[in-house]
N, CA and C of each residue as an Amber inpcrd file, in Angstrom:
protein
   702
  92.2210000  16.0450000 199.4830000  90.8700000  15.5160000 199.7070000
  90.8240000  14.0570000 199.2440000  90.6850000  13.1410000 200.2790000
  90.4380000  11.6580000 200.0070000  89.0590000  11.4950000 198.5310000
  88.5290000  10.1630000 198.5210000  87.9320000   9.2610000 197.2820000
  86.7780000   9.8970000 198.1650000  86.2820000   9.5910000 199.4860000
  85.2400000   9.8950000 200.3390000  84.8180000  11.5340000 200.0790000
  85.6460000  12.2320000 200.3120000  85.3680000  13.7970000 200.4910000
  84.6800000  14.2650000 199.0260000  85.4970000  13.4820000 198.0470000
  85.3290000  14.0140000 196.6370000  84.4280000  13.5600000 196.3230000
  83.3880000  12.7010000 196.1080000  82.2600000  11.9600000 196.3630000
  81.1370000  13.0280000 197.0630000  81.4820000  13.2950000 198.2340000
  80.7990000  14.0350000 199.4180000  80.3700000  15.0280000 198.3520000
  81.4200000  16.0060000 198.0260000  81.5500000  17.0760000 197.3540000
  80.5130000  17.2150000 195.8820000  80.6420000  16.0970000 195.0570000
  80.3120000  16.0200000 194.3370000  78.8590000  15.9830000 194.4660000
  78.2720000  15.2010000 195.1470000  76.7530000  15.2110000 196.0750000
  76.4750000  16.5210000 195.6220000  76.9230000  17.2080000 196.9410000
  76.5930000  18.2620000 197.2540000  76.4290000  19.6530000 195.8940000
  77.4500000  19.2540000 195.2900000  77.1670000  20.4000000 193.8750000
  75.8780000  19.6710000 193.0660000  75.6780000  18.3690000 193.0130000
  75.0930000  17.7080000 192.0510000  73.2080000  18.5950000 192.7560000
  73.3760000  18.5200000 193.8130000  72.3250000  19.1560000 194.6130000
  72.0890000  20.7000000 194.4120000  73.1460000  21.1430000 194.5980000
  72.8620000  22.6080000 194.2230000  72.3120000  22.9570000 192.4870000
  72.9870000  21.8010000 191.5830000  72.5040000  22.5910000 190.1420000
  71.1500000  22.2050000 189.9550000  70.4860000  21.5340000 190.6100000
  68.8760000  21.1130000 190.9110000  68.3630000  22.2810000 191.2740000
  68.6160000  22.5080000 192.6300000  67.9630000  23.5970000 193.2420000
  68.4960000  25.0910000 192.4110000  69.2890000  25.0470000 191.6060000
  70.3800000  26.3900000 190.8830000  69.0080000  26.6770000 189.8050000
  68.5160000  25.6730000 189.0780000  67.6980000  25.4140000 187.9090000
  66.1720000  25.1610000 188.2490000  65.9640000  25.5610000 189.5040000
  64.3210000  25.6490000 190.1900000  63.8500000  26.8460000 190.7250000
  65.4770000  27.3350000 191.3760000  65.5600000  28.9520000 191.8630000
  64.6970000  29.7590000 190.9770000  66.8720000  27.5050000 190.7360000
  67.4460000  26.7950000 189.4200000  67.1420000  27.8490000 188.8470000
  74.2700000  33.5900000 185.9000000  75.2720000  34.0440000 186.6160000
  76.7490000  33.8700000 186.3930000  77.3490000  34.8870000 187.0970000
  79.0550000  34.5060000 186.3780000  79.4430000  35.3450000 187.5160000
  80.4910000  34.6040000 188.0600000  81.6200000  34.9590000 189.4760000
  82.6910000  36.1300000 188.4270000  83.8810000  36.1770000 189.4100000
  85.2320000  36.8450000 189.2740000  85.8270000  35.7620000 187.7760000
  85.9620000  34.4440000 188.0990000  86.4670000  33.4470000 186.9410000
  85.1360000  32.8500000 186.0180000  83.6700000  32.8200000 186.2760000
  83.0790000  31.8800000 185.6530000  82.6770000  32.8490000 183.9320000
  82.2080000  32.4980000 183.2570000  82.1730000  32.8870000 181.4840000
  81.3240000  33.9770000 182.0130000  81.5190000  35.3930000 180.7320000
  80.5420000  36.2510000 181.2500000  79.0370000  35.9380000 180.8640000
  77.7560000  36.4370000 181.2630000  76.2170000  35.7310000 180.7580000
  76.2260000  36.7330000 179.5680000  75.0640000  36.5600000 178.6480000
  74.5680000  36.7980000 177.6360000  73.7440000  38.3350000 178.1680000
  73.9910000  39.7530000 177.5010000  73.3780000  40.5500000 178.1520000
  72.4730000  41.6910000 176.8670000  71.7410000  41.0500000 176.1580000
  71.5360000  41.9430000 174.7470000  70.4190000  42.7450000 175.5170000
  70.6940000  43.7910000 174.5650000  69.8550000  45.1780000 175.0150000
  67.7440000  44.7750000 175.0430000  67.3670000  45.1540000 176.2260000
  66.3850000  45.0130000 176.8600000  64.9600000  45.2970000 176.1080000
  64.1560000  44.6670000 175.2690000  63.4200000  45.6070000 174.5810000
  62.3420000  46.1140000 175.5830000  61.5640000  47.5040000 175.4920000
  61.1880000  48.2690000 175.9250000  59.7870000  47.2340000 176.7690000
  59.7870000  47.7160000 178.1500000  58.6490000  47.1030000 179.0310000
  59.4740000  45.6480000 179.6000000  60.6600000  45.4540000 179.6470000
  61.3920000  44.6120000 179.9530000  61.8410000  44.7140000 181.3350000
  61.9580000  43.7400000 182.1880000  61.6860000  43.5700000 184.0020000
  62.5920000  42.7420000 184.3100000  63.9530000  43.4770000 184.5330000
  65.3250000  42.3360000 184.7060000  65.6290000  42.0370000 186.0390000
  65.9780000  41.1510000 186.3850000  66.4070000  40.6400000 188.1210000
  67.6320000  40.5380000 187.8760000  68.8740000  40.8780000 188.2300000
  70.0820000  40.7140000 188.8420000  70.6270000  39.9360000 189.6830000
  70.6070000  38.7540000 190.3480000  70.5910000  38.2120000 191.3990000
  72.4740000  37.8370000 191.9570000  73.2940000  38.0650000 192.8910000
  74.6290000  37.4740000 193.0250000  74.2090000  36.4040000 193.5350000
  75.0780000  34.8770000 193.5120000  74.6200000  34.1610000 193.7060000
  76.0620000  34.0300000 195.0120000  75.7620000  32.8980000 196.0000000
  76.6520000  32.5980000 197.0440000  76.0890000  31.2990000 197.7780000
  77.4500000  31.0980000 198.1900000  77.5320000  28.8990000 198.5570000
  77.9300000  29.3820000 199.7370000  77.5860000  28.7790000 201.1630000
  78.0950000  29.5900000 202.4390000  78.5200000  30.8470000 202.5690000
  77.9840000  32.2840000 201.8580000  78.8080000  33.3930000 201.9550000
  79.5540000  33.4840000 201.3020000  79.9170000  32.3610000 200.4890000
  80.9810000  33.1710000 199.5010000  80.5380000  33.2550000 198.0960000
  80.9880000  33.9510000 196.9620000  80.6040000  34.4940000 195.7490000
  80.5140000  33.4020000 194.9640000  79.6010000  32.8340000 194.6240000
  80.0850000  31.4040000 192.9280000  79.8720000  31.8350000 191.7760000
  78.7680000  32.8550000 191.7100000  78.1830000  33.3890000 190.3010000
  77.1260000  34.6350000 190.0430000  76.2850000  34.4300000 189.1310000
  75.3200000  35.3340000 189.1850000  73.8500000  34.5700000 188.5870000
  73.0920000  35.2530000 188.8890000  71.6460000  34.8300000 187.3380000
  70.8090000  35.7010000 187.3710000  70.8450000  35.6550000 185.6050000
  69.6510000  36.9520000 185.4970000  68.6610000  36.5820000 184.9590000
  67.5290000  37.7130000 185.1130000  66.2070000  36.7530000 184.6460000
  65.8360000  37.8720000 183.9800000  64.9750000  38.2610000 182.8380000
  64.3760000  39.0460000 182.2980000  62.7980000  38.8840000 181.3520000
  62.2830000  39.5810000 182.0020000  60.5290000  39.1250000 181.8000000
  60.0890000  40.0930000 180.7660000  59.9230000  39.8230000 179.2860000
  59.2210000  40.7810000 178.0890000  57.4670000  40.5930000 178.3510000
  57.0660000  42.1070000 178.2900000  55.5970000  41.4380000 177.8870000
  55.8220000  41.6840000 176.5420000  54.8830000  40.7800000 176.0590000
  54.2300000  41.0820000 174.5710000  52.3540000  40.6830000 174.6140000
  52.1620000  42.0150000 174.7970000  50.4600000  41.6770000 175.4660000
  50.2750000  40.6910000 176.4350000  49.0470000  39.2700000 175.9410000
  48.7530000  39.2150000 176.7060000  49.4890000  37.5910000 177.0490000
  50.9440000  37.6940000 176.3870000  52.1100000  36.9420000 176.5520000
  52.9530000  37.6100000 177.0850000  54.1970000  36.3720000 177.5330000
  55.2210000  37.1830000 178.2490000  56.2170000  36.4320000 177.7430000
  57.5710000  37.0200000 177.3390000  58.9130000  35.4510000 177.1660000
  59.7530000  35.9110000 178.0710000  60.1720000  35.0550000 178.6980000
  61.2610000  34.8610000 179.9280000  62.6010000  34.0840000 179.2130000
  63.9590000  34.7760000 180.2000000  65.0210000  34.6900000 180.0530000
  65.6210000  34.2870000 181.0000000  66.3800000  33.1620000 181.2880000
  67.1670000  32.7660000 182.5380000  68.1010000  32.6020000 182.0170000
  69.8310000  33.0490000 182.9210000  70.8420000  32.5730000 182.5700000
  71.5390000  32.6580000 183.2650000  72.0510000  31.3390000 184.4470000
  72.8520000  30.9760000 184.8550000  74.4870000  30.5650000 184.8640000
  75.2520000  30.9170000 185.4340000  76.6930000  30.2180000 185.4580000
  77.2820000  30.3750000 187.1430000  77.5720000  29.3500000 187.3120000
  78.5760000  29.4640000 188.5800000  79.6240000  28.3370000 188.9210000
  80.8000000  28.7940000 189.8040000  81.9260000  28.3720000 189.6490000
  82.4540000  28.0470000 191.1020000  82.2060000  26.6080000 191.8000000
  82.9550000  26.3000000 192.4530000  84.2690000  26.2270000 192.4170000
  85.0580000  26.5140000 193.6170000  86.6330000  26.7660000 193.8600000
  86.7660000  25.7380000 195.2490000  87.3320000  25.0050000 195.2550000
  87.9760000  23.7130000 196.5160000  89.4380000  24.1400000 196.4160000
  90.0780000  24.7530000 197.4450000  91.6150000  24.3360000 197.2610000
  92.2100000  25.4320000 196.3650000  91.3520000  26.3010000 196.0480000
  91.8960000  26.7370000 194.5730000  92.1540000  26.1500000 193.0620000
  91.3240000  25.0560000 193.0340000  91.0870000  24.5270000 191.9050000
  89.3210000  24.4870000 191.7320000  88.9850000  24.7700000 190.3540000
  87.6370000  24.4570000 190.0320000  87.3470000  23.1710000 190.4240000
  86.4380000  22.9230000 191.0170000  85.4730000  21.6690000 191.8760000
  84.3640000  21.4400000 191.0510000  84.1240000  22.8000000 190.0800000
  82.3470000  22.3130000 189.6160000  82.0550000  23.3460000 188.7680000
  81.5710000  23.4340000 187.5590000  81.2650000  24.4020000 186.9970000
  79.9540000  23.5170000 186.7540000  78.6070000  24.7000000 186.1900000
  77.5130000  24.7810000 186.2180000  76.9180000  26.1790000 185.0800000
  76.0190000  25.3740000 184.1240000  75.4410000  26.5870000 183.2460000
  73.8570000  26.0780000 182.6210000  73.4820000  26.9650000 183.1110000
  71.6230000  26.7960000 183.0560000  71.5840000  28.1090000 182.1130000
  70.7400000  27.8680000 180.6920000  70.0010000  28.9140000 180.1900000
  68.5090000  28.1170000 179.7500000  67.7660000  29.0900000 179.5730000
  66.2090000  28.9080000 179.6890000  65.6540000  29.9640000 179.1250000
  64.6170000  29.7290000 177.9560000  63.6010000  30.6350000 177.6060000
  62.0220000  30.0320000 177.3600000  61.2990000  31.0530000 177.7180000
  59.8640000  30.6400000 178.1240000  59.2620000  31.5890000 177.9650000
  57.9880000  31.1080000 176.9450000  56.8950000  31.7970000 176.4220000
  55.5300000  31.4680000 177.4370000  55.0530000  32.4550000 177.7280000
  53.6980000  32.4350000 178.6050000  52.2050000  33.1860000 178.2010000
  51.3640000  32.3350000 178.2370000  49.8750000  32.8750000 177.8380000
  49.2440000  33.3210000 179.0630000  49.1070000  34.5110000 178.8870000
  48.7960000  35.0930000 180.4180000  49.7220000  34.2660000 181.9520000
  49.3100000  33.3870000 182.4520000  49.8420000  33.0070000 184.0470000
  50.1800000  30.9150000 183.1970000  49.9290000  30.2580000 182.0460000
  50.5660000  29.2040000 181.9880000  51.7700000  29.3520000 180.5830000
  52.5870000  28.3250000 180.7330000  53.6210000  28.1420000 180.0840000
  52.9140000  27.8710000 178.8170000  53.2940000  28.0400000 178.0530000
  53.3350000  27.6320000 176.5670000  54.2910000  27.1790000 175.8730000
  55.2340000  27.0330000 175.7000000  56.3190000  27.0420000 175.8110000
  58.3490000  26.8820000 176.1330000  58.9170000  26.1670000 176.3170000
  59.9550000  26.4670000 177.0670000  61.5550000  25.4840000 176.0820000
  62.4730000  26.5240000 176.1980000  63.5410000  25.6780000 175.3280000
  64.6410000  26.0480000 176.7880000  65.4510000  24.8090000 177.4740000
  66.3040000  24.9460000 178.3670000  67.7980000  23.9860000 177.8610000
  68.7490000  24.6750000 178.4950000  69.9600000  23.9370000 178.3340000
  71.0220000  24.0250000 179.3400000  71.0410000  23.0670000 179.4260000
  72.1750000  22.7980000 180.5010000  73.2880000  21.9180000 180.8250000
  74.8410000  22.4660000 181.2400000  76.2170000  22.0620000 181.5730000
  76.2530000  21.9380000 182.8730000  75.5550000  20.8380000 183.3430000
  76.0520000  20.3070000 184.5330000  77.8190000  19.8230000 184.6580000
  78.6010000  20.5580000 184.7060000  79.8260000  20.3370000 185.0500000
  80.2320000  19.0140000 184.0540000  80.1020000  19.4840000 183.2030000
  80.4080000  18.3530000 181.4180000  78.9050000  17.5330000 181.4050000
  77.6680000  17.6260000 181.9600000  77.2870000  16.8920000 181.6690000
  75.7750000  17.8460000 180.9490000  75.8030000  17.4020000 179.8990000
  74.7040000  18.5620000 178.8100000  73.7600000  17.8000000 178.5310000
  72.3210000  18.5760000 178.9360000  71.1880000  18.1640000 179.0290000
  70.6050000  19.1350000 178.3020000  68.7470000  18.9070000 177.5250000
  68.5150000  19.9980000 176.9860000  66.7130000  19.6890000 177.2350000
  65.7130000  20.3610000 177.3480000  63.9940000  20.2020000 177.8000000
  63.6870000  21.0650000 177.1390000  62.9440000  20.6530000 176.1330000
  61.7510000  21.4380000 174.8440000  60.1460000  20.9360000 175.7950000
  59.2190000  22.3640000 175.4090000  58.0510000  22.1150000 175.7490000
  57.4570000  22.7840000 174.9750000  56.3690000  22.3380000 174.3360000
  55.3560000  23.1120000 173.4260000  53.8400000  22.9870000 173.7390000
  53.1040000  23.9010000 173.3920000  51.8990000  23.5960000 173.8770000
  50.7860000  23.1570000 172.4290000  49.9730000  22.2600000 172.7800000
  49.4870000  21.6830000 171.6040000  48.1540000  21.1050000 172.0170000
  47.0920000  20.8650000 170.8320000  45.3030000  20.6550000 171.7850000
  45.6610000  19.4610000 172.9730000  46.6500000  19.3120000 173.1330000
  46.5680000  17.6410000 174.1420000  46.9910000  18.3780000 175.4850000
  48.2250000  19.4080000 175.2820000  48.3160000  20.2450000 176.6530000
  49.7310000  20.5240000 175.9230000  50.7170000  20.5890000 177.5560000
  51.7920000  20.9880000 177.6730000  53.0660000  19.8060000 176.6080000
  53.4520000  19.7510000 175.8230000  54.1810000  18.0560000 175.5230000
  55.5350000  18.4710000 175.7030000  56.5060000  17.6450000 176.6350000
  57.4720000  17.7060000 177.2200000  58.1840000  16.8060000 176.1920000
  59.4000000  17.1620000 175.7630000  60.4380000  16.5480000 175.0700000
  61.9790000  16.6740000 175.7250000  62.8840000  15.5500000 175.2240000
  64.3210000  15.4190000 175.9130000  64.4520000  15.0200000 177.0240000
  63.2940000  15.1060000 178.1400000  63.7690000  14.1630000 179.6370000
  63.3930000  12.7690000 179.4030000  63.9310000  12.2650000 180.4330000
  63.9420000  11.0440000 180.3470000  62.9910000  10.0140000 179.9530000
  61.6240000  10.8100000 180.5490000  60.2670000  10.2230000 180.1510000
  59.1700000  11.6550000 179.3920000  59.2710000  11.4650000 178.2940000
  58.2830000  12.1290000 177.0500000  57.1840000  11.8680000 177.7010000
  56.3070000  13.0090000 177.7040000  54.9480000  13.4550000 178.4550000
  54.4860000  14.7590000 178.2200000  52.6540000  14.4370000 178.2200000
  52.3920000  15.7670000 178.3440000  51.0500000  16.0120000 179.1830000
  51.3970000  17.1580000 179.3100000  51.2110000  17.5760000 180.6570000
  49.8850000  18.3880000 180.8620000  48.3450000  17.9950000 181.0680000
  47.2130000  18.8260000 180.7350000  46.9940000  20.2010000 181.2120000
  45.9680000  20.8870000 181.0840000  45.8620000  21.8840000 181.8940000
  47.0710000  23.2110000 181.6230000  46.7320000  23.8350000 182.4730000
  47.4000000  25.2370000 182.8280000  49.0770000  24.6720000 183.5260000
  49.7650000  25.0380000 183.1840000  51.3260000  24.3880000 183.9450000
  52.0770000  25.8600000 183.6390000  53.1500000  25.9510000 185.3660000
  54.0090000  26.7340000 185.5610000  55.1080000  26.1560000 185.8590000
  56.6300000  26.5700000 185.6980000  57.9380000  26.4150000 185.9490000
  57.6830000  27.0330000 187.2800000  59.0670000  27.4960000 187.6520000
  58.9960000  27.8280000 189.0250000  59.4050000  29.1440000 188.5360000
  58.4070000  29.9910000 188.6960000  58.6110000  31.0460000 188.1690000
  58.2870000  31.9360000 189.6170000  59.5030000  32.3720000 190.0050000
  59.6150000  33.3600000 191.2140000  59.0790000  34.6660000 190.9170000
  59.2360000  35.1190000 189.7220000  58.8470000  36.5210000 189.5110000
  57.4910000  36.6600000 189.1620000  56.9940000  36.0190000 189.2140000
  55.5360000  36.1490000 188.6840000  54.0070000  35.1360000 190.4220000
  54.0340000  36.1660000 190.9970000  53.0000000  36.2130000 192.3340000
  51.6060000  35.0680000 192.2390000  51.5560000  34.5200000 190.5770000
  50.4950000  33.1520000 190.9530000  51.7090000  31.9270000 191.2120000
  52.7110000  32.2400000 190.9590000  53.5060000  30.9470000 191.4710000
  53.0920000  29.9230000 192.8290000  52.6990000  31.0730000 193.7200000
  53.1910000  31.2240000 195.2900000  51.4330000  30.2200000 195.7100000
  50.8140000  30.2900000 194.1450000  49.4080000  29.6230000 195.1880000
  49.8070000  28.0040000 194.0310000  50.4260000  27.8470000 193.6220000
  50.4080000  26.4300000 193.2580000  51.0260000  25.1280000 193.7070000
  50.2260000  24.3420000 194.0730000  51.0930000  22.7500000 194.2090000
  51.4360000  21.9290000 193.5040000  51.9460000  22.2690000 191.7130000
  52.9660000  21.2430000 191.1120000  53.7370000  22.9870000 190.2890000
  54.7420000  22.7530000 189.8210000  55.5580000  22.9830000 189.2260000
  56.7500000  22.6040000 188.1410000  56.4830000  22.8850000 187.2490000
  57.5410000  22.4930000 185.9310000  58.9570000  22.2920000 186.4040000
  60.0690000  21.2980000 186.5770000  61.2430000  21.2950000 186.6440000
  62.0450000  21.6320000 185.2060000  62.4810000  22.9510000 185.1770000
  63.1770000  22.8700000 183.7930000  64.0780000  22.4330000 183.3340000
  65.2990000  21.6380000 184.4100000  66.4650000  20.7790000 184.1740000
  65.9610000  19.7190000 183.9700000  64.3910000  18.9710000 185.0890000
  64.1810000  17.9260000 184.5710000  63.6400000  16.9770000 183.7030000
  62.5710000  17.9620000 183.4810000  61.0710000  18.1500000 182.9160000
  60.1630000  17.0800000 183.3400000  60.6280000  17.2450000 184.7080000
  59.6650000  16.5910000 185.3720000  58.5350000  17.7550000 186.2370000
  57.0710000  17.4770000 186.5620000  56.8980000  17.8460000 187.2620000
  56.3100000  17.7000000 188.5780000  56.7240000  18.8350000 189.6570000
  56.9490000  18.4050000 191.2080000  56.1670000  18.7840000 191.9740000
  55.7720000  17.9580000 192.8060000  54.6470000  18.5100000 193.7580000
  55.1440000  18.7340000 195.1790000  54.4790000  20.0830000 195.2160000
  55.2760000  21.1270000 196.1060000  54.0940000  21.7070000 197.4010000
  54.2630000  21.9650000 197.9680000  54.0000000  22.6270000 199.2040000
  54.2720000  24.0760000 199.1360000  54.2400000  25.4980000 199.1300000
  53.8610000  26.8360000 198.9600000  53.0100000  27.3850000 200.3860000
  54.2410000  27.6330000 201.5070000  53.4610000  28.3540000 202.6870000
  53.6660000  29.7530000 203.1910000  52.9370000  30.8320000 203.0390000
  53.8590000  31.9950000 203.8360000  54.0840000  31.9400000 204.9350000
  55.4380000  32.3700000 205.3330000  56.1540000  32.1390000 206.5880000
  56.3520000  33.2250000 207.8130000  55.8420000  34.3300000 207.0200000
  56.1000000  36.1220000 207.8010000  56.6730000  36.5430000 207.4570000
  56.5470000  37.7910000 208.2800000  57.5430000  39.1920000 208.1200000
  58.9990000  38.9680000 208.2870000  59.8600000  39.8030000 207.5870000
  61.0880000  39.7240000 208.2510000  62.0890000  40.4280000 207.2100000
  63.3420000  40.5120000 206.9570000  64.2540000  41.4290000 206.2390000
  65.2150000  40.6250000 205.6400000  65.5190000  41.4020000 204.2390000
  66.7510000  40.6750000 203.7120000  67.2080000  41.6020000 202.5760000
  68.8040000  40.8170000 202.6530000  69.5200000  42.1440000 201.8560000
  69.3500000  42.4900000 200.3270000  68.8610000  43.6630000 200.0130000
  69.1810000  43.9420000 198.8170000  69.8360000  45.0900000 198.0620000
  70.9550000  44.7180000 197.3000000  71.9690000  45.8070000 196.9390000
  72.9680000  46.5970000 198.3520000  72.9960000  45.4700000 199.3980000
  73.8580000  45.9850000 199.8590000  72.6820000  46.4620000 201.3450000
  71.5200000  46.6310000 201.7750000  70.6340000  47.5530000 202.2050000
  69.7490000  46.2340000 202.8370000  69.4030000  46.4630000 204.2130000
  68.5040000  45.6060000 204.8590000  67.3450000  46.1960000 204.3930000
  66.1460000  45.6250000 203.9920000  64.7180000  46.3900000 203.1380000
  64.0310000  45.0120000 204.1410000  62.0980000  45.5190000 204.3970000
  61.7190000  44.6700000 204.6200000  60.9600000  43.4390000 203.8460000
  60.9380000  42.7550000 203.9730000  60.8360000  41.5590000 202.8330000
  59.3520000  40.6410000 203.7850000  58.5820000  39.8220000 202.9230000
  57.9650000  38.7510000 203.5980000  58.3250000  37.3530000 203.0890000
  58.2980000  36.4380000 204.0810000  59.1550000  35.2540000 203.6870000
  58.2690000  34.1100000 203.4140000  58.5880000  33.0140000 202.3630000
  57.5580000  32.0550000 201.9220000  58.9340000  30.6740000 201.9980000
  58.1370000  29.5330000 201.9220000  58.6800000  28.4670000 201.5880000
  58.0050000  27.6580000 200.4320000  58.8570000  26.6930000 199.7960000
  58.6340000  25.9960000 199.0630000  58.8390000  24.5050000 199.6250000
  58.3980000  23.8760000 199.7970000  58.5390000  22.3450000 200.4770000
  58.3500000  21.5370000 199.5680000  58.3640000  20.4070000 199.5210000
  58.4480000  18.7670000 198.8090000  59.3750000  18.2700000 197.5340000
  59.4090000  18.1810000 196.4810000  60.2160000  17.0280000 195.5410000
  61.6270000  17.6030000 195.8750000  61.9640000  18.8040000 196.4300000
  63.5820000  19.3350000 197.2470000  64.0760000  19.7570000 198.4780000
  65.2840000  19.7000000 198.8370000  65.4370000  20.6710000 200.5040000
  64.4480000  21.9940000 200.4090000  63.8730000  22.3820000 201.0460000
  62.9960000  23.4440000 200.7580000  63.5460000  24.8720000 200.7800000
  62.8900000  25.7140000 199.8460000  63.6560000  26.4530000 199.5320000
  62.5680000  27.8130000 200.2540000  63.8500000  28.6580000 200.8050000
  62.7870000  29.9750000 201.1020000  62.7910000  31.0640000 200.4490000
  62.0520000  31.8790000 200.0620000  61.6190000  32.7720000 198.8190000
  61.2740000  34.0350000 199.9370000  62.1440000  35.2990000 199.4640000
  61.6270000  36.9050000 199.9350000  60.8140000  37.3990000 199.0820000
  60.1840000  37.8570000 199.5020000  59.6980000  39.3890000 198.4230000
  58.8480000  40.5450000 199.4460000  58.7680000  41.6020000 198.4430000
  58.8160000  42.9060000 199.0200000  57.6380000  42.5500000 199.5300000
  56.6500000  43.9610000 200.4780000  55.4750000  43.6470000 200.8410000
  54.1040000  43.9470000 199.3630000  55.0730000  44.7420000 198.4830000
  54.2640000  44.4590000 197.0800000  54.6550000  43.5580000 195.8930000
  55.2090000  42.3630000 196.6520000  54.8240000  40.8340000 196.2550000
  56.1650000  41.3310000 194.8660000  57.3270000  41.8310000 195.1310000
  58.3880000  41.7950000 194.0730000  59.5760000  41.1420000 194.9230000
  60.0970000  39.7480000 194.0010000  60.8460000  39.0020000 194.2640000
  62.5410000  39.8400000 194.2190000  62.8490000  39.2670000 195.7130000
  63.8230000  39.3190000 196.1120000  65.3110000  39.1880000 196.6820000
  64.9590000  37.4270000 197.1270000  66.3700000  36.7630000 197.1930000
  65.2300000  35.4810000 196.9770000  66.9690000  34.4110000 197.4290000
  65.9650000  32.9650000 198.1000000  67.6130000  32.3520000 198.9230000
  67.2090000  31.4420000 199.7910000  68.0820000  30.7450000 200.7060000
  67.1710000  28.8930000 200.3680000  69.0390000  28.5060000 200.3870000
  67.8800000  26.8080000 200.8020000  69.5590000  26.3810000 200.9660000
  68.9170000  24.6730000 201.4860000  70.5280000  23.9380000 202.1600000
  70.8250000  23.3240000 201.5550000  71.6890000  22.7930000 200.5200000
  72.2150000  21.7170000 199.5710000  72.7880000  20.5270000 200.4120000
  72.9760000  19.3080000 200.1440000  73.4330000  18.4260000 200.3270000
  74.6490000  18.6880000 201.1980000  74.9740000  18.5320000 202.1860000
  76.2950000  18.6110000 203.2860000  75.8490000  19.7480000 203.9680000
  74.7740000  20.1990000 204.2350000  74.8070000  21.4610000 204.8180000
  74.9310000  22.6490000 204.4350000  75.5070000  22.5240000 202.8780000
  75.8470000  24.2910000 202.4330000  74.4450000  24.6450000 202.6680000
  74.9950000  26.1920000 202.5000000  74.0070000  27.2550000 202.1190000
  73.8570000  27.8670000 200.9110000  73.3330000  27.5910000 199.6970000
  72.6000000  28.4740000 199.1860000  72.0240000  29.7310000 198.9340000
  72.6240000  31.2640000 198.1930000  71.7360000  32.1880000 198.8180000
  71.6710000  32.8830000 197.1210000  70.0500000  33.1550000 197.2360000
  70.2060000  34.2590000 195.9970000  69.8790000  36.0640000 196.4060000
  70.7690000  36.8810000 196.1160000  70.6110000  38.2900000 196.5270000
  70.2000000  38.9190000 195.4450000  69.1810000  39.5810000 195.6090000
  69.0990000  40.8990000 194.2840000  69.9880000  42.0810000 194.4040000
  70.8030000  42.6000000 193.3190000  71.7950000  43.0400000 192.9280000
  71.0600000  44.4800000 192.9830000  70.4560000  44.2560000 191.2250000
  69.2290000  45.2910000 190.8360000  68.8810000  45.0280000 190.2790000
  67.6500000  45.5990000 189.7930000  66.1410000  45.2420000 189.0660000
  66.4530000  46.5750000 188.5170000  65.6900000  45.8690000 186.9550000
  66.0730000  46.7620000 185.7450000  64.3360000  46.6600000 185.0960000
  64.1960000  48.4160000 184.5860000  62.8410000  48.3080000 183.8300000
  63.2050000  48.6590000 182.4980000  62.6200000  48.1670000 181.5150000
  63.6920000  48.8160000 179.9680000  62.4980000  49.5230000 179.2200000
């Protein structure tokens, strides 16, 4: 692969750990994730993750209530292969405390392929106050991450970036009926998009509004796909 291709390449992953960390796991080679036992009323997503059809990783998400809070768990890893050599490794973890439907909350970290980033958010009388990105801010009002598993996501137009801690103003349209795989099994699904600050990303879920995959196009054309594995109740 020429100076050009590797460049190309690089794009293109630099694109996916954006969209990886907005979906934003562990393959056959990538580190195994963090898997401690579930405390009781606990709502786990499984997701395999895949770059054109083929396998890169996994991510799991796991939603505690604690009344009329919730703390969330994300943990990402995946492992590009070019040639048979690693091209790209990638590791997103994330935890997030929620007061009913806004963030309160959020400690994230991330290995962009050697490059380690980290976004603290706390909530305080001024609002949301964002620490570690590039520009310190805070953020008024009610504020959400992109939180797929949770059905007020789907009516909002900004959203928390947790790699960036920026936040993005988005577009949220349902798109229709239609099917997608889970665990192996065509099920019917209804399909949504996400449009603006990224390639837009499309979001399944069941017809009782439980999240199910997502598809979007990274930089060069890949594909993107998240599958649910299985969903765990503890």
């Amino acid at each position: 692969m020429n100076a050009v291709g590797r460049l190309r390449e690089r794009r293109a992953f630099a694109a996916l750990a954006v969209l990886a960390a907005v979906a934003t796991a562990h393959s056959v080679d990538a580190p195994p994730m963090s898997a401690d036992p579930a405390a009781p009323g606990t709502r786990i997503w499984n997701f395999r993750v895949m770059l054109d059809g083929q396998p890169i990783g996994r991510h799991r998400y796991s939603v505690t209530p604690q009344g009329e809070r919730r703390e969330v768990r994300s943990d990402a890893a995946f492992e590009v292969r070019v040639l048979g050599f690693v091209a790209y490794r990638y590791r997103h973890q994330a935890r997030e405390r929620w007061q009913r439907d806004c963030l309160s909350a959020l400690d994230a970290n991330t290995d962009d392929d050697g490059r380690v980033s980290r976004i603290d958010a706390a909530r305080d009388d001024a609002g949301l106050r964002i620490t570690g990105a590039d520009e310190p801010r805070v953020l008024p009002g009610c504020v959400l991450s992109y939180a797929y598993w949770n059905p007020a996501m789907l009516t909002q137009t900004r959203l928390l970036n947790a790699q960036t801690g920026e936040l993005d103003t988005l577009r949220i349209e349902r798109v229709g009926p239609g099917s997608v795989d889970v665990a192996g099994a065509a099920v019917p699904a209804v399909r949504w998009r996400v449009s603006g600050a990224h390639a837009p990303i499309e979001l399944w879920y069941s017809p009782q509004g439980e999240w199910l995959g997502l598809d979007s196009t990274v930089a060069g054309g890949r594909r993107l796909s998240y599958r649910l594995d299985t969903k765990e109740n503890g």
